[in-house]
C-alpha positions as CSV (number, residue, x, y, z in Angstrom):
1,X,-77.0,-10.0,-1.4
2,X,-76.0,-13.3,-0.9
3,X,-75.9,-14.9,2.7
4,X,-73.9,-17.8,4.3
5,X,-75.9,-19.2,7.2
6,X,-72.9,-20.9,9.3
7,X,-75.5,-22.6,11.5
8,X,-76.6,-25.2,7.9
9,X,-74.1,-24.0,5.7
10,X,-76.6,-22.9,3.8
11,X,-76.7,-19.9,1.4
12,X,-79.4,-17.9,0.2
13,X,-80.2,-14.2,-1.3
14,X,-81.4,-11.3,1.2
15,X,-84.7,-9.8,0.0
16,X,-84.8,-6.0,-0.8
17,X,-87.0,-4.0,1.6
18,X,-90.0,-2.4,0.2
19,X,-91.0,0.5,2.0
20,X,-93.7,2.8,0.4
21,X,-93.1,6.3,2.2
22,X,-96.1,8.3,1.6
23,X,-96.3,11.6,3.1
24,X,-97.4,11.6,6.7
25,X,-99.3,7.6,6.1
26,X,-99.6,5.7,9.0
27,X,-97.8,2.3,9.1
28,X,-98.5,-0.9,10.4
29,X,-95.1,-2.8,11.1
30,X,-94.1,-6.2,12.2
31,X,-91.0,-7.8,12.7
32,X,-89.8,-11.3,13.8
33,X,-86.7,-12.5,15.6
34,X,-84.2,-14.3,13.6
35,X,-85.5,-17.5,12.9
36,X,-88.6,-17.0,15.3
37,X,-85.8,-17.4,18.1
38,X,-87.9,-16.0,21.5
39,X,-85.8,-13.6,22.1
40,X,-88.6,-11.1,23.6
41,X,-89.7,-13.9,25.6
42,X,-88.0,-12.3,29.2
43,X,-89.1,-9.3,30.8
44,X,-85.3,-8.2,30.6
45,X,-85.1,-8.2,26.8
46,X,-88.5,-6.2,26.5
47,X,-87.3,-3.6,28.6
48,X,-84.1,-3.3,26.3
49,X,-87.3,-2.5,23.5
50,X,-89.1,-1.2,25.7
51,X,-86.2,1.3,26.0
52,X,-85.1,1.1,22.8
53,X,-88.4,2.2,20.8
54,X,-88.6,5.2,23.6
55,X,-85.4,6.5,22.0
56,X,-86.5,6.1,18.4
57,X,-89.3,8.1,19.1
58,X,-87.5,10.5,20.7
59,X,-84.7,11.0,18.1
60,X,-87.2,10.2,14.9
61,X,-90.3,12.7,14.7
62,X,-92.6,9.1,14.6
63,X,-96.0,9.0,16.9
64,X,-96.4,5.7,18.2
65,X,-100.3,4.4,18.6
66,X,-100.0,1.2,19.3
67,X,-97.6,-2.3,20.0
68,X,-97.0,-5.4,21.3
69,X,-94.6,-7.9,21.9
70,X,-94.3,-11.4,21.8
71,X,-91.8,-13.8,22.5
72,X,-90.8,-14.0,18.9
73,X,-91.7,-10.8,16.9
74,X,-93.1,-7.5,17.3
75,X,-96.3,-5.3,16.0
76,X,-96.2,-1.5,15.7
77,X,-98.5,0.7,14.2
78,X,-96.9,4.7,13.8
79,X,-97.3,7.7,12.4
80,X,-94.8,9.9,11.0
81,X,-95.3,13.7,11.8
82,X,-93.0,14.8,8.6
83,X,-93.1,13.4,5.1
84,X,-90.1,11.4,3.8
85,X,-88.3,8.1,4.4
86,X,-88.4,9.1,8.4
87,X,-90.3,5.1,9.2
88,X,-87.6,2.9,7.5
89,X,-84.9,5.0,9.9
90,X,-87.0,4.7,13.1
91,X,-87.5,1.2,12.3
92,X,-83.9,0.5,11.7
93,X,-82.7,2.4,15.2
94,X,-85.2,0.8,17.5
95,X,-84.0,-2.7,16.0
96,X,-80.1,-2.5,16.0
97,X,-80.3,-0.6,19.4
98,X,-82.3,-3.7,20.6
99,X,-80.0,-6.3,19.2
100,X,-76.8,-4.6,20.2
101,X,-77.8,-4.8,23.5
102,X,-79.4,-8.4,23.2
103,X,-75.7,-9.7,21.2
104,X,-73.8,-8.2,23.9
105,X,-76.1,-10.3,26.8
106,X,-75.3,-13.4,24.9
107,X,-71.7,-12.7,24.9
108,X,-71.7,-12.5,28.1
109,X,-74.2,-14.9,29.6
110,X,-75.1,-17.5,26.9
111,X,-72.1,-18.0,24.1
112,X,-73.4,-21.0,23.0
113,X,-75.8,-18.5,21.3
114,X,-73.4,-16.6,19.3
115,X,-73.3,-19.5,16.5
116,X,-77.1,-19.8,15.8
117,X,-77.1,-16.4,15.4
118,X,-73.8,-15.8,13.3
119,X,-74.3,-15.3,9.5
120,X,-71.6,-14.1,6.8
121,X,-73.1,-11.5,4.1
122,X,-70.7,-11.6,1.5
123,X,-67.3,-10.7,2.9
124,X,-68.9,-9.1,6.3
125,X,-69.8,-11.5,9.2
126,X,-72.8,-10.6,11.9
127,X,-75.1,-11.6,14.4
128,X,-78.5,-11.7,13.8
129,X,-81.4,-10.7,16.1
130,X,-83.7,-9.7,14.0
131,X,-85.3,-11.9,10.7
132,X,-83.8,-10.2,7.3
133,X,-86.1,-8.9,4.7
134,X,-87.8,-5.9,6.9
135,X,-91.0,-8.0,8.0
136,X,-94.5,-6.4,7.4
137,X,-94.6,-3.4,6.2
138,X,-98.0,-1.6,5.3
139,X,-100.0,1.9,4.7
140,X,-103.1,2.3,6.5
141,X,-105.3,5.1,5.5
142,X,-108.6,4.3,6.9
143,X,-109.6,5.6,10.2
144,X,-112.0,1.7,10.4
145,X,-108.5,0.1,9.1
146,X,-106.5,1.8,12.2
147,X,-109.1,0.9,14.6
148,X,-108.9,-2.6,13.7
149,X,-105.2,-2.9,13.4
150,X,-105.5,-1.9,17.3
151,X,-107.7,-4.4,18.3
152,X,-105.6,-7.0,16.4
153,X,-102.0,-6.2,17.8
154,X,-103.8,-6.2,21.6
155,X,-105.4,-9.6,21.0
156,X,-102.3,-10.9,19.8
157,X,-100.9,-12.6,23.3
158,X,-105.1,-13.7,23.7
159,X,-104.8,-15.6,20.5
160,X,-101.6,-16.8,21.1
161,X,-102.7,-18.1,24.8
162,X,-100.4,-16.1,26.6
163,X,-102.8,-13.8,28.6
164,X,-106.7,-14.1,29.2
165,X,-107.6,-10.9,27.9
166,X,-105.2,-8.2,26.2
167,X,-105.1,-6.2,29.1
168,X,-103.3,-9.0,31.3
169,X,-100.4,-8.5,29.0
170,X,-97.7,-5.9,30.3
171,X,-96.1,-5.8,26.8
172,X,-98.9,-3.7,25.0
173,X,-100.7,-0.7,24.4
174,X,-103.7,-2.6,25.7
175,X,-103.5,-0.9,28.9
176,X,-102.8,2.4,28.2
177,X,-106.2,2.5,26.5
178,X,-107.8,1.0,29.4
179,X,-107.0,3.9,30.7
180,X,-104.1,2.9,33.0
181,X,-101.4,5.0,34.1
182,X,-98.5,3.0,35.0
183,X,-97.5,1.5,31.7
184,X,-94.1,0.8,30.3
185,X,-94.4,3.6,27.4
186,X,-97.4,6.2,26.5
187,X,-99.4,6.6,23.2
188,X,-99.1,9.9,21.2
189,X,-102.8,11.3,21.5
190,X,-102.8,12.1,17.6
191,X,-104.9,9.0,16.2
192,X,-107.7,10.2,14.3
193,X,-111.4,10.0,16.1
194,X,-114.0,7.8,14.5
195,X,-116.1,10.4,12.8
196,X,-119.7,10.3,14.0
């Protein structure tokens, strides 16, 4: 589909999502903000995802196992309990619940926003939150693969200098496998264990 981009009056074609729905495979996801805008970057707007990936897990049959989020894009890694196109749907109801409420703060607080993010998809014009295309999208079948893919999403605000270790960060799963309590969401205790 072609795009107008009134912020450049630029044009340019939307890439076609490519999910591969195996079964009950785990996925590793990651999405950006539109045009890397920080729009995670306030403890507000994570609570709004916060919030909003609480109800997709409780409306989508999807174990969560681990995220993060930084002030530009997000890192999930999930597990479907039922075969079928169930990830692509989650994925797609945590993200417009998010940016509905996000577009609707801007209306009211920042309008100068509301241009940046305005785009016109062939007749239809929106607002963008979220970065078209669907981000990252991959199958993990490897219990070693999973483990890893946990360390890297909690070291994710390390690397990116925004906390000393991964469990300074509020915005992860980092804490709840430290073992803490008060967290902002709770993993589903379904990941595989490391075969001895």
């Amino acid at each position: 589909m072609r795009v107008h981009d009134s912020n450049n009056d630029k044009t340019y074609f939307r890439k076609q999502r490519r999910r591969y729905d195996q079964d009950r495979t785990p996925r590793s996801l990651t999405f950006s903000c539109y045009r890397r805008y920080q729009f995670l970057a306030k403890d507000r707007s994570r609570q709004w995802f916060v919030e909003a990936l609480e109800a997709g897990r409780q409306r989508f049959p999807v174990d969560l196992w681990a995220w993060v989020l930084m002030p530009d894009h997000v890192h999930l890694l999930v597990s479907p309990r039922e075969p079928g196109k169930i990830i692509g749907k989650f994925q797609g109801f945590v993200k417009e619940r998010f940016a509905r409420q996000a577009v609707c703060w801007l209306e009211e607080n920042a309008p100068e926003w509301i241009p940046r993010i305005s785009v016109v998809e062939g007749k239809r014009s929106r607002r963008r939150i979220w970065q078209p295309g669907g981000g990252y999208d991959r199958n993990v079948e490897q219990v070693k693969t999973l483990l890893s893919i946990i360390d890297y999403i909690h070291e994710n605000p390390v690397r990116k200098q925004l906390a000393e270790t991964a469990v300074d960060w509020e915005w992860s799963s980092a804490r709840w496998y430290a073992g803490e309590e008060d967290v902002p969401l709770h993993m589903d205790r379904t990941l595989p264990m490391v075969e001895e």
